[in-house]
N, C-alpha and C positions, 0 to 999 in steps of 0.2 A: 504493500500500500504506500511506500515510499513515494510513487510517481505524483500522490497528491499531497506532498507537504510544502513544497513549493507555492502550492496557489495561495497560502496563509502565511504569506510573508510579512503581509500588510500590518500582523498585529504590533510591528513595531513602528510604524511610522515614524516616521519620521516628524512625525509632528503632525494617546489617548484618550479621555470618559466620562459615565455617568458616574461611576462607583468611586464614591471619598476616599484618600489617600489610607494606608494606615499611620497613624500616629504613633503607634506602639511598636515601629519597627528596628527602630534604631538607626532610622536612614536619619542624614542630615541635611541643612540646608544649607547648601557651602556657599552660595550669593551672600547668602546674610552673617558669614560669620567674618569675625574681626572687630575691631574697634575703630571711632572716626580718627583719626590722628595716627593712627596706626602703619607704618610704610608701608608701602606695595610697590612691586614689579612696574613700569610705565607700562599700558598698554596702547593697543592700536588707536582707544578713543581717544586719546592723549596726546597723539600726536597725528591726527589726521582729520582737517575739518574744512569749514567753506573758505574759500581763500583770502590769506593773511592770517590764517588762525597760528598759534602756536602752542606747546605744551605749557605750564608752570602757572599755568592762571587760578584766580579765586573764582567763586562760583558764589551766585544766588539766586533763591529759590523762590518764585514766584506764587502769589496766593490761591491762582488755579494747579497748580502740582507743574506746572513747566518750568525746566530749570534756564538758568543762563548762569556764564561764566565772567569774569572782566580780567584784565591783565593787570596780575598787583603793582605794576609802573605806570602804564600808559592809563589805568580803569575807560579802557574802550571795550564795549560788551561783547562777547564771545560767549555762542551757544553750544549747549553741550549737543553731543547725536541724538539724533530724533529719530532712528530706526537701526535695527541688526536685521540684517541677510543673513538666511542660514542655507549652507547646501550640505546634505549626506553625503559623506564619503563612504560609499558602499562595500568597497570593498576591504577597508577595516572594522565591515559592522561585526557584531557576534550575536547572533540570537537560537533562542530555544524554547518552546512551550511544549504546553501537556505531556501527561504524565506516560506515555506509549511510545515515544520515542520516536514517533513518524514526524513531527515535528523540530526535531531540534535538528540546527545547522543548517535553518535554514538562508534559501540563497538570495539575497536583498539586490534588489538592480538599482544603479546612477538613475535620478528622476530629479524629482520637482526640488525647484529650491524656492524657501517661502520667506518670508517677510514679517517683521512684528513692530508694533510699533512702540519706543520711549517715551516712559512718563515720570515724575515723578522723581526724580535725580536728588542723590546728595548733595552736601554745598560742595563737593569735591567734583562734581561731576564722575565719579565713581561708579556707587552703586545706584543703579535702574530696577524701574520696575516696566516689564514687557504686559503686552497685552497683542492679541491678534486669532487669525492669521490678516494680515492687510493688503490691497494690491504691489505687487512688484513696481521696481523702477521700469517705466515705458522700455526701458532699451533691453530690460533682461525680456529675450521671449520666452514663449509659452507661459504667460498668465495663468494662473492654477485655478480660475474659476470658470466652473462649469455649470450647464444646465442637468442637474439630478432626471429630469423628468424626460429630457431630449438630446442627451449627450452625442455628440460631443460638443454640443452649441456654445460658444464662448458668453458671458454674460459677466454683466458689471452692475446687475441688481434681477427680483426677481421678475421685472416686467419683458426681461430680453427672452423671459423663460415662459412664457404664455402668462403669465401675471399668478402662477401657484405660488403660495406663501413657503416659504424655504429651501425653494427649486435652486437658485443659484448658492452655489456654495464653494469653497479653498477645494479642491482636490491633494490633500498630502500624497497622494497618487494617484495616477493615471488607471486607469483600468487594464490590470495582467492575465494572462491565462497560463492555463496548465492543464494539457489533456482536455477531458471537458468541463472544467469549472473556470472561473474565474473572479476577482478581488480587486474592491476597489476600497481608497479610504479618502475618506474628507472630513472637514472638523466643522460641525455645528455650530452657530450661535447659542446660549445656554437660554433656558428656560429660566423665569421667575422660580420657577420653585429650585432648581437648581443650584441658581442663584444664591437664593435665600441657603439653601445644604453648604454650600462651600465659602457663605459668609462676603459676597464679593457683591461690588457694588458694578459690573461691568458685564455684559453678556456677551465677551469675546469668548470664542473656543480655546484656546491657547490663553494660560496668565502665570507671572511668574518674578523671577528677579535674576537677574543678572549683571556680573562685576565686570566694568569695562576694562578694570587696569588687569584682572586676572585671570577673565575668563571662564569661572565659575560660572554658577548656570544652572536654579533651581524651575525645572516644572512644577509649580502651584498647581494646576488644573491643567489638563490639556484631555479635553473633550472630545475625541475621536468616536467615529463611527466610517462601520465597514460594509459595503454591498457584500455579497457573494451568493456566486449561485452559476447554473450551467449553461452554456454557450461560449462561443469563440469572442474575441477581438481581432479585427484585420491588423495584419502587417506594414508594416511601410518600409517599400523596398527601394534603396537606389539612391537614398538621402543621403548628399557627400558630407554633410555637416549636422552632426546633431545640436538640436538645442541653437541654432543659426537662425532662425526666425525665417529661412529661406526654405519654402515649400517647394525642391525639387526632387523629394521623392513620389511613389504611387501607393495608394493603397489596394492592397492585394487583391481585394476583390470586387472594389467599389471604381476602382481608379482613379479615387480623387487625387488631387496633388496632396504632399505631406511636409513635417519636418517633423523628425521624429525626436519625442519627447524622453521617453527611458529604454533602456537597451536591458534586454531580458534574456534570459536562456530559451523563452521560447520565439523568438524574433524580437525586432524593433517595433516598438511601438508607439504611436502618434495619438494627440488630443482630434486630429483631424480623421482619422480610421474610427466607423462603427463598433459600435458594442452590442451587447442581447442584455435585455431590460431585466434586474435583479430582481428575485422571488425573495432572497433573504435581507434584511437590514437591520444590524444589533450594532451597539457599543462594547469599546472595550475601555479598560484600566488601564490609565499610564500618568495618571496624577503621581506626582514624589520623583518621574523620575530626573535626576541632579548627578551633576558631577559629585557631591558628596558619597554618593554611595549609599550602599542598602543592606542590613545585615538580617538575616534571621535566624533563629532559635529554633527547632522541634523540641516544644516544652508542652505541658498539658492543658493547655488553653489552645491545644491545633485540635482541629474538627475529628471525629473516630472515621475512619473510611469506610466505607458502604461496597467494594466488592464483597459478592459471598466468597465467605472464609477468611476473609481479612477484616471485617469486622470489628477487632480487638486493639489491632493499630490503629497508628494515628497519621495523618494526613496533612500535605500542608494546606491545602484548599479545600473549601467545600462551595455551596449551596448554601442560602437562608432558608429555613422553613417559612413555606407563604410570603415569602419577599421575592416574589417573582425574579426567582433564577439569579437574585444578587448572589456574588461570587461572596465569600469574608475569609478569614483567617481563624476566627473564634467566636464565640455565642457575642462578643460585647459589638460584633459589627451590625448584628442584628437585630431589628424592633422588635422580633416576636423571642429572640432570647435564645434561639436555636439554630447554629452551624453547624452544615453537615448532615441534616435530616433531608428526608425525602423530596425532591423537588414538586411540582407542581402537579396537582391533582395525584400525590400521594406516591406518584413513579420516582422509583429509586433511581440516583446519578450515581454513575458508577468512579468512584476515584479509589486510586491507592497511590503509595509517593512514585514508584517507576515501577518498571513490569520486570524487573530482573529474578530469578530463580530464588526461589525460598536459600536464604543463606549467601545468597551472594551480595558481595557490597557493590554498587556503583562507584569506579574510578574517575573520582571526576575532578576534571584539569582547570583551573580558576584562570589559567590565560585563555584559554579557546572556550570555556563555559562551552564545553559537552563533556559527557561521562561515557564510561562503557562499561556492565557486567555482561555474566551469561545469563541470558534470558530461558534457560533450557533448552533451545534446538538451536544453539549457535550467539555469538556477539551478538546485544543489544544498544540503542543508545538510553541514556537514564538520566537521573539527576539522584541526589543525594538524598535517603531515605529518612535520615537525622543530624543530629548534632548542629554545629553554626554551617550558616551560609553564608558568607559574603560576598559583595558583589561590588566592586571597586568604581571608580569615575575620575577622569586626569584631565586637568588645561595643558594646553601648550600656548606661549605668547608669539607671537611673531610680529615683523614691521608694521603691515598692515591689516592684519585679523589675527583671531586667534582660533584654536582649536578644540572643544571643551566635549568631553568625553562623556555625554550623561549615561546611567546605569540604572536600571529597573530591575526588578524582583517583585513581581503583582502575582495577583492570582486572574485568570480568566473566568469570565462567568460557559455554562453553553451556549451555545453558538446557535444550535439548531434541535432546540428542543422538541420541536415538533415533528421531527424528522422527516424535515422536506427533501434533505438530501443523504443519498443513502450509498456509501463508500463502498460496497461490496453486498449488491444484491441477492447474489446467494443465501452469505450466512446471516444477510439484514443486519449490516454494520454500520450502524448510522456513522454522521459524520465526526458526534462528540464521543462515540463511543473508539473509533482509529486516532483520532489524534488525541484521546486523555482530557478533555474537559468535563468540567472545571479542574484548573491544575494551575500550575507555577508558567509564570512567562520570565524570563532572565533574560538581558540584554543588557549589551554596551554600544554606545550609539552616536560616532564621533561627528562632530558636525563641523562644517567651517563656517563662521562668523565673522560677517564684515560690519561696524559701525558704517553707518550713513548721518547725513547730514540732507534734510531734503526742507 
């Protein structure tokens, strides 16, 4: 079943959910840690602004949350950046979900690079607070928004979209395939109620903080949500330049012209190439995650797992009971008091920590975050059944951006409860039942960051 873990690459976007962070995890917040007066590293905000700016200025903070800076000689006013560009660097991503091992390592493709916007600055011009996803600068192409209801129709509000209320939305991805499924992820505007759960006065999908001079980089919220479901995506053949804003590729079946967007192991693919209209649409968890990092514990506040026969361990994800398929870590995530209990109309979710042979331990390697035992009829891939888990996150500074490594460790809620999609018709393997949902998602997720000034 390997050949479908690809298609759920999405769960890490790049920039996810409805579900609150855990607080109890031991992750941190590394934007916010330090003190004011405190030295730091020059970064790229520091020395890169509108023209005639320079580094070593004072800053002050305006009564609506906008900063500005003055130069402690000349006090001519200099504004701090008013936006970070983020792009995935894909091929140093790591990721892993669920608890079957079909999942992990999986293979992330170059795409979308999104946009956030500064608010709310130190008097140092330092520490920001992000909010987003926001439109790109004109000259970066491929705008990441899309019409949800007519894709691939480009749109800058929802009236470009037949005037449905939430149709246009950030695409954190393009739409990929794999065999016959495919995944798409984009990030929501949040709801009032959501709102009001995560304590925030702003109903961007993306919010968060981030340190200019060191690159630090906490996700507060980051609201994602994933199409999936079965059908192709056309190809785009022939495009001498990706990401060039230059449509002289075709699409494979349509023959439109293209310029293709992400490069995939199943072809190239374009926002200008067809897609087949999703039957599935869920959220996923990826609030917390930061370059601080993420630890966890298997202590007795994790949910009892619910395979038969294993029963008696302990799990690091569950289900809430009657909390519609919220994923948690322990009874205290839940309103009705119960992690781990049967999902929705009474049907048992089947978790255990990885699928390795009674007695075997999971080998699992904290630079490439995958594991191996035996699984009984040969190598498995796994995660760690106990003890600490951690899960590390690194800046790097350079001239002009920096490179901030954020790290997650969440739990996944199911995906497809309803079993609309069904991984192996035979033995009626639904889709959460092959890839281990609800379970552990673990990722490292390096991004390059460019201050702006717009």
């Amino acid at each position: 079943m390997r050949m479908f873990a690809w298609c759920l690459w999405a769960l890490l976007p790049a920039l996810g959910c409805s579900a609150a962070a855990d607080e109890d995890d031991g992750s941190t917040s590394a934007a916010e840690s330090g003190e004011d007066g405190q030295a730091s590293t020059s970064g790229p905000a520091m020395t890169a602004g509108p023209a005639g700016s320079t580094g070593g200025e004072t800053t002050a903070s305006s009564a609506d949350g906008d900063t500005s800076t003055s130069d402690a000689d000349s006090g001519s006013p200099l504004e701090c950046p008013t936006h970070i560009h983020t792009e995935r660097i894909a091929s140093l991503v790591e990721i892993s979900y669920g608890w079957t091992g079909q999942g992990h390592g999986a293979d992330p493709v170059d795409g979308m690079a999104i946009s956030y916007e500064l608010h709310d600055c130190d008097d140092e011009c330092r520490r920001c607070r992000f909010r987003g996803p926001v439109p790109n600068l004109p000259e970066i192409p491929n705008d990441p928004r899309r019409c949800l209801n007519m894709f691939p129709q480009a749109c800058e509000s929802d009236a470009d979209c037949g005037d449905e209320a939430g149709a246009c939305q950030f695409m954190l991805i393009p739409p990929l395939q794999r065999t016959t499924s495919w995944t798409a992820g984009y990030a929501p505007a949040l709801t009032d109620e959501q709102m009001a759960e995560f304590g925030v006065d702003t109903d961007h999908g993306a919010q968060g903080v981030v340190n200019l001079d060191t690159g630090e980089l906490d996700f507060e919220v980051l609201n994602q949500r994933v199409t999936l479901g079965p059908g192709f995506s056309e190809t785009c053949i022939g495009d001498t330049t990706p990401d060039d804003g230059v449509e002289d590729g075709t699409c494979a079946d349509s023959g439109d012209p293209c310029d293709v967007a992400t490069l995939s192991p199943n072809g190239n693919l374009s926002f200008q190439c067809s897609w087949t209209p999703n039957p599935i649409d869920f959220a996923l968890p990826a609030h917390g995650m930061s370059t601080g990092g993420t630890r966890w514990e298997m202590d007795d506040t994790r949910p009892n797992c619910t395979f038969p026969g294993a029963e008696g361990a302990q799990c690091w994800c569950g289900v809430c009971e009657g909390g519609d398929n919220q994923p948690c870590q322990s009874d205290a995530d839940c309103d009705s008091g119960a992690c781990g209990s049967p999902g929705e109309d009474g049907l048992v979710v089947l978790a255990l920590p990885n699928i390795c042979a009674p007695g075997e331990t999971c080998e699992w390697d904290s630079e490439t975050l995958r594991g191996t035992c035996d699984g009984g009829a040969g190598p498995v891939d796994c995660m760690p059944a106990g003890g600490e888990w951690i899960i590390e996150g690194a800046t790097s500074v350079q001239e002009d951006f920096f490179i901030s490594t954020v790290a997650l460790l969440s739990c996944l809620p199911e995906v497809d409860p309803e079993r609309l999609i069904i991984v192996d018709p035979e033995n009626d393997i639904s889709l959460d039942e092959a890839f281990g949902f609800p379970g552990p998602i673990v990722q490292s997720l390096p991004l390059k960051i460019t201050p702006e000034y717009r």
